[in-house]
C-alpha positions in Angstrom: 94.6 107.1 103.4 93.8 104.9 100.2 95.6 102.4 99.3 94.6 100.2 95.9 97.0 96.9 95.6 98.3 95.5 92.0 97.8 92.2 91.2 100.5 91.1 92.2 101.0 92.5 95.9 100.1 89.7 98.8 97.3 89.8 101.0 99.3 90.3 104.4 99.9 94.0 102.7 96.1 94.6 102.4 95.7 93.4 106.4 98.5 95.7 107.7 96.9 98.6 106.0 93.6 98.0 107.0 95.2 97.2 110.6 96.9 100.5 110.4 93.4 102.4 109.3 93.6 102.9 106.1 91.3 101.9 103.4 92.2 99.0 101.0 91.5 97.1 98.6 92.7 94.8 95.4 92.8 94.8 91.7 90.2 91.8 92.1 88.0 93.5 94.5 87.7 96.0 92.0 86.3 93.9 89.1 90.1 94.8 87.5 91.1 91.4 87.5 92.6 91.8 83.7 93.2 95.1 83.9 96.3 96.7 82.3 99.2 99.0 84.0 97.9 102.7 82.5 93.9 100.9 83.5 94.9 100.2 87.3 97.0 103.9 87.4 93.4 105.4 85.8 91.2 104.0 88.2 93.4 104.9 91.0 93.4 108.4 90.3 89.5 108.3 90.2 89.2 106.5 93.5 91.3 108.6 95.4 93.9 106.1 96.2 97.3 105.2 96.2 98.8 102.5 93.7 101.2 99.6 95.5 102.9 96.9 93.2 105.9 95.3 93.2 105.8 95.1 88.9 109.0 96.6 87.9 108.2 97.3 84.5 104.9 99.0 85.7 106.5 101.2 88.6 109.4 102.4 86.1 107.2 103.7 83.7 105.5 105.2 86.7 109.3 106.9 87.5 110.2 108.6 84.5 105.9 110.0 84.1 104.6 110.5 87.7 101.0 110.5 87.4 99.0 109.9 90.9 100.6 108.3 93.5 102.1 105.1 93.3 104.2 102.7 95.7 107.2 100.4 94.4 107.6 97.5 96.6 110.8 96.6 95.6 111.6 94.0 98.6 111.2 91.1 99.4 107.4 90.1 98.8 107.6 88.4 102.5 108.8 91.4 103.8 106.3 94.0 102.0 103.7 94.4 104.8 106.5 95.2 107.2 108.7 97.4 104.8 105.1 99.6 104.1 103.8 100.0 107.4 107.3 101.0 108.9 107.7 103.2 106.1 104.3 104.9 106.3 105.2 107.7 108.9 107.2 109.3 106.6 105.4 108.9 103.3 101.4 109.3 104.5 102.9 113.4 105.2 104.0 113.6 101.6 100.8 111.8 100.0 98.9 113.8 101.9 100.4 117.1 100.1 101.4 115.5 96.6 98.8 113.8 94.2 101.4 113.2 91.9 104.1 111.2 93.9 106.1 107.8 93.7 108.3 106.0 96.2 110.2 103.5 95.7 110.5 101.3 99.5 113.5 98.8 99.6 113.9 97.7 102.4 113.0 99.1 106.6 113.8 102.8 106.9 115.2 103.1 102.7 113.2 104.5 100.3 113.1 107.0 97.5 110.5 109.8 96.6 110.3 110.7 93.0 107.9 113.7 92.0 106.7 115.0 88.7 107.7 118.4 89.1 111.7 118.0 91.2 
């Protein structure tokens, strides 16, 4: 899987992905340093990969218009690397069949799924 980090996700996130497999990278490894919400969701889409942020504002405009796929860190940034990977056996099955999904992780084995069709 793909994963493409916001700005303002930390760097242990992008080293349990990788660790995991998956492909990853930043907002700054992209050249999107200044980039806007709608800008980072665009490129996403293009690339294949999966948005992860902890922006609020960002991730409920996301909620009420799911568009790609898009992950809502919405613990504790310490915790983020270990809320994601834990979570990952259940979500990578539904990325794998939506391309227009959100979750929302909170904490170790809680999240929500939010699609744009129900």
């Amino acid at each position: 899987m793909r994963f493409f980090l916001d700005h303002d996700v930390d760097a242990d996130v992008v080293s349990a992905l990788v660790k995991e497999g998956h492909q990853c990278w930043t907002a700054a490894q992209a050249g999107l340093n200044r980039a806007g919400d709608d800008e980072l969701t665009v490129y996403a889409c293009n690339a294949q990969a999966c948005v992860v942020t902890h922006d609020r504002e960002f991730s409920v405009r996301r909620r009420t218009n799911v568009i790609g796929q898009h992950i809502w860190l919405t613990c504790n940034e310490w915790d983020a690397a270990d809320v994601l990977v834990d979570a990952l056996p259940d979500i990578l099955p539904i990325l794998d069949r939506h391309s227009d999904v959100m979750f929302t992780l909170k904490t170790r084995g809680q999240f929500e799924v939010h699609r744009r069709w129900g």
